[in-house]
DRENDO-1510 file (C-alpha; in Angstrom, 1 decimal, always signed):
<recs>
REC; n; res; u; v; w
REC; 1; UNK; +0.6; -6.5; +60.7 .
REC; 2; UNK; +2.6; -5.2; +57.7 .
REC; 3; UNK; +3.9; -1.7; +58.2 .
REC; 4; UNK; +6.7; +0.7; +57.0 .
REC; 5; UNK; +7.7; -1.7; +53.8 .
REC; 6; UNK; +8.6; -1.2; +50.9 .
REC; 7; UNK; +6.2; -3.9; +48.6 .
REC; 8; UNK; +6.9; -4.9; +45.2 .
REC; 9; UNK; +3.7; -6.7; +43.6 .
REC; 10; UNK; +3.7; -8.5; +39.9 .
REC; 11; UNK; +0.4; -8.5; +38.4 .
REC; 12; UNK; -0.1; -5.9; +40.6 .
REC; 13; UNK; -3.3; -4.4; +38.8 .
REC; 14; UNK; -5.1; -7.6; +39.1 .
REC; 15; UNK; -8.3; -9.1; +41.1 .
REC; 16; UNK; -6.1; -10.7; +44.0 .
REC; 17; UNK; -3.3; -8.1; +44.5 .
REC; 18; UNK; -5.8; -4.9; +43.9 .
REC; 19; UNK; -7.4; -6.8; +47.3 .
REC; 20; UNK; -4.0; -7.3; +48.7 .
REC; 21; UNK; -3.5; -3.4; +47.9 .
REC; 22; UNK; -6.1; -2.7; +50.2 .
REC; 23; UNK; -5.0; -3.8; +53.2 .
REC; 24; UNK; -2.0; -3.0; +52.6 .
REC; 25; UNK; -1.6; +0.8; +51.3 .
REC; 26; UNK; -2.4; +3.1; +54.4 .
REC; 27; UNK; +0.9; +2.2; +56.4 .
REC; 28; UNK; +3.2; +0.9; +52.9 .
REC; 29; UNK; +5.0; +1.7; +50.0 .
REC; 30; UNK; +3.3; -0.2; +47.3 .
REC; 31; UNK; +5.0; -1.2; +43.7 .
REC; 32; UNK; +2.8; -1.8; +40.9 .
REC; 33; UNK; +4.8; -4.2; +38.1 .
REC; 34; UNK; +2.0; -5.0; +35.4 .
REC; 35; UNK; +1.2; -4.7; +31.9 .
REC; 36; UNK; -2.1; -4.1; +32.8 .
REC; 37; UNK; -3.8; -6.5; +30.8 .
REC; 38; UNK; -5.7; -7.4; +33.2 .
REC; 39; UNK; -6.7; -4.4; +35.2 .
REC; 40; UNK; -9.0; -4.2; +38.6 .
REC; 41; UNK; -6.6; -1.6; +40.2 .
REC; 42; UNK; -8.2; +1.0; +37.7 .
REC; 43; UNK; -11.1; +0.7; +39.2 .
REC; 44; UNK; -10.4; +1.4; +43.1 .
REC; 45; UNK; -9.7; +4.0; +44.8 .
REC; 46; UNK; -5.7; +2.8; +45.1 .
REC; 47; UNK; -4.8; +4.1; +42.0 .
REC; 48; UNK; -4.5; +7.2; +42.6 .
REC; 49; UNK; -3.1; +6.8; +46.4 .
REC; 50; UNK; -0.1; +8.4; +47.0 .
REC; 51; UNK; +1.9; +5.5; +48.4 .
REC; 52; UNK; +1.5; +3.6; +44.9 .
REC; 53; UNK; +3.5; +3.7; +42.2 .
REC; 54; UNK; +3.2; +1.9; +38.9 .
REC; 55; UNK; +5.9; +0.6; +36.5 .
REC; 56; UNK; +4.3; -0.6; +33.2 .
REC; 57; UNK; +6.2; -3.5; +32.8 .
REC; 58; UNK; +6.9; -7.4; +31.3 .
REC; 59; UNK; +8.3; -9.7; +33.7 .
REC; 60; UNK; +10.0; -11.1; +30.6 .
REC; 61; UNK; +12.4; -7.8; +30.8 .
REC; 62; UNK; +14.3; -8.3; +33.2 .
REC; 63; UNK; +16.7; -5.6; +32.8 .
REC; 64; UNK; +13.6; -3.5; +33.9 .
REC; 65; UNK; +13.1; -5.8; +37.0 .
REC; 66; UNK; +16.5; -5.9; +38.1 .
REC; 67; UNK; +16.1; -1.6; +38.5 .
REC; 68; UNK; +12.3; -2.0; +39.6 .
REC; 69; UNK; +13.5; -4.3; +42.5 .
REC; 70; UNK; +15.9; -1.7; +44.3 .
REC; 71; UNK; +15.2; -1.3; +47.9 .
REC; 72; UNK; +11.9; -4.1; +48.4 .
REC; 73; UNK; +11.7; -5.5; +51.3 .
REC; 74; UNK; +8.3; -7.8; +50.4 .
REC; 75; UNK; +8.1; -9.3; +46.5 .
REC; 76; UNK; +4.7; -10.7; +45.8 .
REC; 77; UNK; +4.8; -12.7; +42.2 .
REC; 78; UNK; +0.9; -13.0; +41.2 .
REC; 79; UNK; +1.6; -12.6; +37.3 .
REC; 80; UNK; +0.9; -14.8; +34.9 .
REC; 81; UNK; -1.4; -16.2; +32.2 .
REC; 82; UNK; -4.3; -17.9; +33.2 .
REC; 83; UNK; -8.0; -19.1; +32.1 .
REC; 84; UNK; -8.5; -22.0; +29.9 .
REC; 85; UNK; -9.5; -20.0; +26.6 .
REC; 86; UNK; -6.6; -17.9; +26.7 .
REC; 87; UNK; -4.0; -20.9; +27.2 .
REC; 88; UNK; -5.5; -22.6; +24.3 .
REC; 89; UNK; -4.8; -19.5; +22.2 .
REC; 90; UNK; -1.7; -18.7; +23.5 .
REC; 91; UNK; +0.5; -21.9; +24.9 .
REC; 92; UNK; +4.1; -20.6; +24.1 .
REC; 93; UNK; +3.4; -17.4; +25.6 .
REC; 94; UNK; +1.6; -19.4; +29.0 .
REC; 95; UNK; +4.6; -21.2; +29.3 .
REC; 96; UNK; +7.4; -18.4; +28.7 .
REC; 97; UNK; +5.8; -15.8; +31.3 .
REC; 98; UNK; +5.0; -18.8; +33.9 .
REC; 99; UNK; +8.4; -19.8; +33.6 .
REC; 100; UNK; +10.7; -17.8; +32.6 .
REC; 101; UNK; +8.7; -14.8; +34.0 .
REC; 102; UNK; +9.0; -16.5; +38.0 .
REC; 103; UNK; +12.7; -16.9; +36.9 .
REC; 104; UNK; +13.4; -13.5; +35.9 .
REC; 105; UNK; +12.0; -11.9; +39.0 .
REC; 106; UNK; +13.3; -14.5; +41.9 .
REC; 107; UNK; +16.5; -13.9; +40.2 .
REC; 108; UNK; +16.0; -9.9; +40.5 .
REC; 109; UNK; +14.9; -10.3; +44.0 .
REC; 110; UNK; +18.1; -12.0; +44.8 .
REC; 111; UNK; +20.3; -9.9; +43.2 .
REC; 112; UNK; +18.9; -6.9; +44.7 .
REC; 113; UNK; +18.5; -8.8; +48.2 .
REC; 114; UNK; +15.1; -9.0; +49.1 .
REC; 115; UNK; +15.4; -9.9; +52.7 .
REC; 116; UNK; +11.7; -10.2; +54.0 .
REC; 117; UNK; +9.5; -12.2; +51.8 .
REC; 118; UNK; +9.4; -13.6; +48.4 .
REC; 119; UNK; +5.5; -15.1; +47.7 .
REC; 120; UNK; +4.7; -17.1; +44.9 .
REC; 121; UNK; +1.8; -17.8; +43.3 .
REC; 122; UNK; +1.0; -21.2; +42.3 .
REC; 123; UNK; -2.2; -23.3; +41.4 .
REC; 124; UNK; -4.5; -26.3; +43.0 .
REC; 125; UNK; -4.2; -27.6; +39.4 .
REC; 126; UNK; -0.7; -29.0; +40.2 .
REC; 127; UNK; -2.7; -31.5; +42.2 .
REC; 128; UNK; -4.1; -33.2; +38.8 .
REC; 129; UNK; -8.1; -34.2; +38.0 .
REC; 130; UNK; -8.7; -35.5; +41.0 .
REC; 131; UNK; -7.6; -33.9; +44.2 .
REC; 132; UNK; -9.6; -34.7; +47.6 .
REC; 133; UNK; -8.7; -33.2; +50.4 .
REC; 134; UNK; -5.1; -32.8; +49.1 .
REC; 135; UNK; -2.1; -31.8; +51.2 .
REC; 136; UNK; +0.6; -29.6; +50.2 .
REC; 137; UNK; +3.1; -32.5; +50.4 .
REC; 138; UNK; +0.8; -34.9; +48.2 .
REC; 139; UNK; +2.1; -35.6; +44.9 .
REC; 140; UNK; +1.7; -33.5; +41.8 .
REC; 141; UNK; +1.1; -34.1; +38.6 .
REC; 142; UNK; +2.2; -33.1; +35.7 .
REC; 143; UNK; -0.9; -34.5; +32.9 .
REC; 144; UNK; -0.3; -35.3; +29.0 .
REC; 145; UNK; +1.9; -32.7; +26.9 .
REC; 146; UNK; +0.6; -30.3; +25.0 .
REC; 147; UNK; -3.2; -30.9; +26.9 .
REC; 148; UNK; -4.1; -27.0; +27.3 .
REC; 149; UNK; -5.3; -27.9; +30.8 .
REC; 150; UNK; -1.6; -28.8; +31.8 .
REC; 151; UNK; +0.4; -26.2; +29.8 .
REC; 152; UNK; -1.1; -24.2; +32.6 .
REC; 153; UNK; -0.4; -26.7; +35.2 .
REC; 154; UNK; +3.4; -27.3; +34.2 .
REC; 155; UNK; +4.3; -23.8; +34.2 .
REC; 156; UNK; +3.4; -23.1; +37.6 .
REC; 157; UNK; +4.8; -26.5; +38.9 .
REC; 158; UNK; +7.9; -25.3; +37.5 .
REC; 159; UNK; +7.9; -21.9; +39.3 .
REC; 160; UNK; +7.6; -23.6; +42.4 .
REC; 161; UNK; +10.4; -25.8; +41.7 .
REC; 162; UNK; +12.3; -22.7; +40.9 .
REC; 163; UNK; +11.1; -21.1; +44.2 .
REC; 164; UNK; +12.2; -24.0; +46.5 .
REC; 165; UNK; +15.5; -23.7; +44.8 .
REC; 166; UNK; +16.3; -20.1; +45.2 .
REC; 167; UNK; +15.2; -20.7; +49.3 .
REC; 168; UNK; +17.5; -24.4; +49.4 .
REC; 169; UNK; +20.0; -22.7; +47.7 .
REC; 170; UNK; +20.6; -18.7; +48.3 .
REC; 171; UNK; +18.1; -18.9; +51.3 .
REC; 172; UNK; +15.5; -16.2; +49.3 .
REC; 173; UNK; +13.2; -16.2; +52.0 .
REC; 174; UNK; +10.5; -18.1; +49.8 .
REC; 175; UNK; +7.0; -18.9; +50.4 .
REC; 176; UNK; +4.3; -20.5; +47.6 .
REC; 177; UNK; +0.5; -20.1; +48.0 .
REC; 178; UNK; -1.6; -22.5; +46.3 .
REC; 179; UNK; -5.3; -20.4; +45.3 .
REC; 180; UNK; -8.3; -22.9; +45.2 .
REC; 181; UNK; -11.0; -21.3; +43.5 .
REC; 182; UNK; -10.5; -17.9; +44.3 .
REC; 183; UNK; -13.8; -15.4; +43.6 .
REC; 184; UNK; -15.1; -12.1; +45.0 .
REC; 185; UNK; -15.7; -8.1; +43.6 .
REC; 186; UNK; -13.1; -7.2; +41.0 .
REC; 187; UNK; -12.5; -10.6; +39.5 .
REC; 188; UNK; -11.3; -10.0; +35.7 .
REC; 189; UNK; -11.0; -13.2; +33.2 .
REC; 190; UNK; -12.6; -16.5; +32.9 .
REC; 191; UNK; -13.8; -17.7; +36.2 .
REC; 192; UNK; -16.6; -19.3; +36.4 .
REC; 193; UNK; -18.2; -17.5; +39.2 .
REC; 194; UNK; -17.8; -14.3; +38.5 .
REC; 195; UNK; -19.5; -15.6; +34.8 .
REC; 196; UNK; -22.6; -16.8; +35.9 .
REC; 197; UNK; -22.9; -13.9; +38.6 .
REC; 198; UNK; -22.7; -11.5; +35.7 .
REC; 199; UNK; -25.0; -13.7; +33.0 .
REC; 200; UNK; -27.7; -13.8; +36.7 .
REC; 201; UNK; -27.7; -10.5; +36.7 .
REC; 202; UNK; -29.3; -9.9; +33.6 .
REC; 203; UNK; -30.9; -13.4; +33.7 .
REC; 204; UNK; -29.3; -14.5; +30.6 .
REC; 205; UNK; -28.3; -18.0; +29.9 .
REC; 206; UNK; -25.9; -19.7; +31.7 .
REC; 207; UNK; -23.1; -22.1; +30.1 .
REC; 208; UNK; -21.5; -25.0; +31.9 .
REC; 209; UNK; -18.7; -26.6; +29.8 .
REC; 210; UNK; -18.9; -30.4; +30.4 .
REC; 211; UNK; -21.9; -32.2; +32.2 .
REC; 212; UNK; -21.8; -30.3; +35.5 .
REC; 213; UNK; -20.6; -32.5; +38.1 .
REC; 214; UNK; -17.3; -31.2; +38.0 .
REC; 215; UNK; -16.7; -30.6; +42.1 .
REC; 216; UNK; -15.0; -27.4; +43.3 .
REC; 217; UNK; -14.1; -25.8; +46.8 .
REC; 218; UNK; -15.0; -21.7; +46.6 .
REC; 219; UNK; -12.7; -19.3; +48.6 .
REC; 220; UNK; -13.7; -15.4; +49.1 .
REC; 221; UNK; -10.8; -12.9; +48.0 .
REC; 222; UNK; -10.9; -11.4; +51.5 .
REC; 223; UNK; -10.4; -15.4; +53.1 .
REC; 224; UNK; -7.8; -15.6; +50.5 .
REC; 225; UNK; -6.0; -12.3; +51.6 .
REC; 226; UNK; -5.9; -12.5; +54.7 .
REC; 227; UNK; -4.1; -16.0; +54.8 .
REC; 228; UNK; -1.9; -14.4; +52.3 .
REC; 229; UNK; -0.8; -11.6; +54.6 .
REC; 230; UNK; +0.1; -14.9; +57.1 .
REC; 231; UNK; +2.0; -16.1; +54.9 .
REC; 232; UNK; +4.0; -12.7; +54.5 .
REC; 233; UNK; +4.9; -12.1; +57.8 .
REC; 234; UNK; +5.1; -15.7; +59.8 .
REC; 235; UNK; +8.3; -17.0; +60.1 .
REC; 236; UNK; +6.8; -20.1; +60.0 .
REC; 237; UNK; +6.1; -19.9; +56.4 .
REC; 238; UNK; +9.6; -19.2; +55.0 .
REC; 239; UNK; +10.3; -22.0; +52.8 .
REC; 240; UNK; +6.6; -23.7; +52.7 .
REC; 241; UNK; +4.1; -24.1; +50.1 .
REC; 242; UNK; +0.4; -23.6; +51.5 .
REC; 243; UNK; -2.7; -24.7; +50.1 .
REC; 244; UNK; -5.7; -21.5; +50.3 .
REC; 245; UNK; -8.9; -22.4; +49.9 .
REC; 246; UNK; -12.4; -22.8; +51.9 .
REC; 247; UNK; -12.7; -26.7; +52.0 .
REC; 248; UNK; -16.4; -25.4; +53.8 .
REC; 249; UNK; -17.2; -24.3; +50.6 .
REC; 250; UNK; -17.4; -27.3; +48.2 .
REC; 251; UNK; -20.4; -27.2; +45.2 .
REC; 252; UNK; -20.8; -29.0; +41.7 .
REC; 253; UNK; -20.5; -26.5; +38.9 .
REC; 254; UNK; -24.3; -27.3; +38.0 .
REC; 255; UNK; -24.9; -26.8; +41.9 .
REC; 256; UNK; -22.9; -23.8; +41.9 .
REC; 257; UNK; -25.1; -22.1; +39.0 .
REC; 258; UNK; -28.2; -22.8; +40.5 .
REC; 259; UNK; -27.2; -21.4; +43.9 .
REC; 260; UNK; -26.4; -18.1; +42.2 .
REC; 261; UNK; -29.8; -18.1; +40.5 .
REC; 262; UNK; -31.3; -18.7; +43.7 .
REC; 263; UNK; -29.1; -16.4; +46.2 .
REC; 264; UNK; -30.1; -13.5; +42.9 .
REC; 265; UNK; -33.6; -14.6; +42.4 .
REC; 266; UNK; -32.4; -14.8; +38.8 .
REC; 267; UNK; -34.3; -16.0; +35.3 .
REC; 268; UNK; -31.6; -17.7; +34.0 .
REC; 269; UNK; -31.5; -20.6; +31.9 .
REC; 270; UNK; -28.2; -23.1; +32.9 .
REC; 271; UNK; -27.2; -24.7; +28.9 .
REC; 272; UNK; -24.7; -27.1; +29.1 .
REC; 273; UNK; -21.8; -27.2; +26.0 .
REC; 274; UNK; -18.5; -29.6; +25.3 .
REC; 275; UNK; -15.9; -29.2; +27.8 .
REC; 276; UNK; -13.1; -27.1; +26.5 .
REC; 277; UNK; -10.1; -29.5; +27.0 .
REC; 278; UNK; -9.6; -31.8; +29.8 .
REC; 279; UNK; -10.9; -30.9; +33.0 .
REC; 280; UNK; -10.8; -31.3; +36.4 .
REC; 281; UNK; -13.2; -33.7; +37.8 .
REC; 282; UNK; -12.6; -32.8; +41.8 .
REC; 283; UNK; -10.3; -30.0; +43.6 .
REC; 284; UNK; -10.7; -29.9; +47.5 .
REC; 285; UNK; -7.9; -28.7; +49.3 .
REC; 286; UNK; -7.1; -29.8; +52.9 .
REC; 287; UNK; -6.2; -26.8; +54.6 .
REC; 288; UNK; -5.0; -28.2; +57.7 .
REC; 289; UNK; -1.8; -26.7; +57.2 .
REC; 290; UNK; -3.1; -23.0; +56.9 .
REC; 291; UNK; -4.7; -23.7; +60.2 .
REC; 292; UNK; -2.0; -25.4; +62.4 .
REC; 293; UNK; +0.5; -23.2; +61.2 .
REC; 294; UNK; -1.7; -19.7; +61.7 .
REC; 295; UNK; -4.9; -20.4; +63.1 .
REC; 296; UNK; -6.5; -18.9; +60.3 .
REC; 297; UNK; -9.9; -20.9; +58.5 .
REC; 298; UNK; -11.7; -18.9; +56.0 .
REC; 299; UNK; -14.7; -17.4; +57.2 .
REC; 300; UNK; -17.4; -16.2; +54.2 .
REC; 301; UNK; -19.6; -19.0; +53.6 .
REC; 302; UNK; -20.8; -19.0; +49.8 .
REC; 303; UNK; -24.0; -17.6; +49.9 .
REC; 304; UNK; -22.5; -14.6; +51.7 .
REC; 305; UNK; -19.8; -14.8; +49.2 .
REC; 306; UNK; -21.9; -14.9; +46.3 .
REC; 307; UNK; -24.3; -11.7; +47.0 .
REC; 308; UNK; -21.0; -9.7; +48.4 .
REC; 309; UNK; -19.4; -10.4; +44.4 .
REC; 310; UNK; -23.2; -9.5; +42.7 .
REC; 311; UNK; -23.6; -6.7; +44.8 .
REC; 312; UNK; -20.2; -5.3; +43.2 .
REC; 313; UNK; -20.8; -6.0; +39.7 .
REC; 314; UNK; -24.4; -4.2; +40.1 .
REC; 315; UNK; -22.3; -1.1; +40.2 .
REC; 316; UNK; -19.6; -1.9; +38.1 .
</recs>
């Protein structure tokens, strides 16, 4: 239970923190740091709530961090660029705002003395092409420079090196969560789910990038959330980096396309094109961790998962 803080969220208006938003607004102060290209929060009924308030912002100012971050209690760092296509276009700017973004706002957090929580976000993709049942202390990877796929991949490993070093060193009460595969109503961007929910809606062809077999493990924003909010209030998890991810939920792209045709009795055709840059062949987390440390194991299956997310973007 989070109640009577004062909660500063970057990337605020996106998919995952407009989720977090709702669990969290009724008994919080909520601070909204985004540029809003990416924008969920719009489109709730949190926007408008009277314990929000929203800074337009860059977390590449950082002048205008350093005053945003007065009086938080709880920092939440979710922003960042992300999706394949838009790292391809736009490396420099990838790297800058996943590095030098984390940097600006652990180092406004500790100047202004954030004493409850700092939570990072980080990626499954530090974990390379092939990760099986990976554990948070496995080794990382860094991939080839200038590969698109890693540009991504670097950045965040970065942040979290950042992250441990503001806890080891000024003991910023740190933690960094590791999304697998996050999906669910609101998503915004690239994600492959959320695509071929929206093309099986109006049973129009499906593309899969590569041949298919590419293995993922599915988590539902509300599973996701709800380890999250774990994470911000154990004291376990100062200073730990957790994997978050349904390892229940494990599909091959291809299999993953037709279950959404099947679970929406859609038309679609499923097309297969070139893969975009190189790709990750297996991500399953082990979430062994999560569960030891809070008891928690992700609960919506992915059929459930996957007609909860239609049934949003019917009425979007």
């Amino acid at each position: 239970m989070i109640a009577n803080k004062k909660i500063f969220i970057t990337g605020g208006a996106g998919f995952i923190a407009s989720t977090l938003i709702s669990r969290l607004i009724e008994d919080n102060k909520i601070v909204v740091y985004d540029n809003f290209s990416r924008d969920t929060l719009s489109k709730t009924p949190y926007i408008n709530h009277p314990n929000i308030s929203i800074i337009r912002g860059d977390v590449l100012d950082y002048p205008s961090l350093e005053t945003a971050l007065d009086h938080i209690d709880i920092v939440v760092h979710a922003a960042a660029i992300a999706g394949i296509d838009t790292v391809i276009k736009n490396p420099v700017k990838t790297m800058e705002i996943n590095m030098i973004g984390t940097a600006n706002v652990l180092r406004a957090a500790w100047t202004n003395g954030v004493s409850d929580r700092f939570l990072d976000f980080s990626t499954s993709e530090v974990f390379g092409s092939m990760a099986l049942n990976s554990r948070e202390e496995d080794l990382t990877v860094t991939g080839s420079a200038g590969e698109a796929r890693w540009v991504y991949s670097v950045s965040k490993l970065a942040g979290e090196h950042l992250v441990k070093a503001y806890h080891t060193q000024y003991k910023l009460p740190t933690v960094t969560v590791r999304p697998f595969n996050v999906y669910g109503p609101g998503q915004t961007g690239e994600g492959a789910m959320q695509i071929f929910i929206k093309k099986a809606l109006r049973n129009e062809d499906i593309l899969i990038h590569g041949d298919g077999n590419q293995i993922r493990a599915w988590c539902y924003v509300d599973d996701f959330v709800e380890c999250m909010i774990h994470c911000l209030v154990s004291p376990k998890a100062i200073g730990q980096t957790y994997n978050i991810g349904n390892a229940r939920a494990v599909i091959t792209v291809l299999g993953l396309a037709q279950t959404v045709c099947r679970v929406l009795n859609s038309s679609s055709r499923i097309l297969f094109k070139p893969a975009l840059s190189a790709d990750i062949a297996l991500r399953v987390p082990s979430v062994n961790k999560i569960l030891d440390d809070f008891g928690f194991r992700a609960q919506v299956d992915l059929e459930e998962g996957i007609a909860r997310t239609a049934e949003y973007f019917r009425h979007e």
